[in-house]
C-alpha positions, 0 to 999 in steps of 0.5 A: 881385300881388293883385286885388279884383273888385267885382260881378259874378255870385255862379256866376262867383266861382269862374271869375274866381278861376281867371282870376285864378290863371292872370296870376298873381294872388290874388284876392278876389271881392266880388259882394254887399255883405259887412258892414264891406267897407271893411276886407275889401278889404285893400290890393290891387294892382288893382281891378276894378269890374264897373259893370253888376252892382254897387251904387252904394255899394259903387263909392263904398266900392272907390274911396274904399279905392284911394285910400287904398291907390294901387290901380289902378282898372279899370271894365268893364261886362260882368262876363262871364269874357271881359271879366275876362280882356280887363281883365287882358291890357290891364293887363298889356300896359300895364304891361308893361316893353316896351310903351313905356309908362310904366305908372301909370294910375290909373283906366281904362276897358276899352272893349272890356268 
């Protein structure tokens, strides 16, 4: 499973990797706007929007590519290592086979974040 974090503070690009790693997932780390991001986003599984520490074009960009690739888009405001790992523990539950749940959510809200 794949993840792609947008936002975010640049000393916790290490910490959200390790965050990452421990659900079992690979990621990359966008907290500033690199030339052609469209393309370097690639076709993740999830999409982590950090809203309070991203450019507006850069969430208009990382909308647009999940739509095209069928990424599951999770907002969160706080871009703290808790929020991060909070985000993954409510998607995965979500997602989980014996929540009940069926789990395609395309766009969520992490209230708690």
């Amino acid at each position: 499973m794949s993840i792609v974090i947008v936002g975010g503070h640049d000393r916790m690009h290490c910490r959200y990797k390790e965050i990452c790693k421990k659900y079992g997932c690979k990621c990359k780390v966008f907290t500033q706007c690199p030339g052609d991001f469209k393309n370097k986003i690639g076709s993740p599984n999830i999409m982590i929007l950090f809203t309070g520490t991203v450019a507006h074009k850069m969430v208009t960009v990382a909308e647009a590519r999940a739509k095209q690739t069928g990424a599951d888009i999770l907002l969160c405001h706080s871009s703290s290592a808790f929020a991060l790992n909070d985000a993954l523990s409510s998607y995965f539950s979500e997602k989980s086979p014996n929540s009940g749940k069926t789990g395609a959510f395309k766009r969520a809200q992490i209230s708690d974040c």
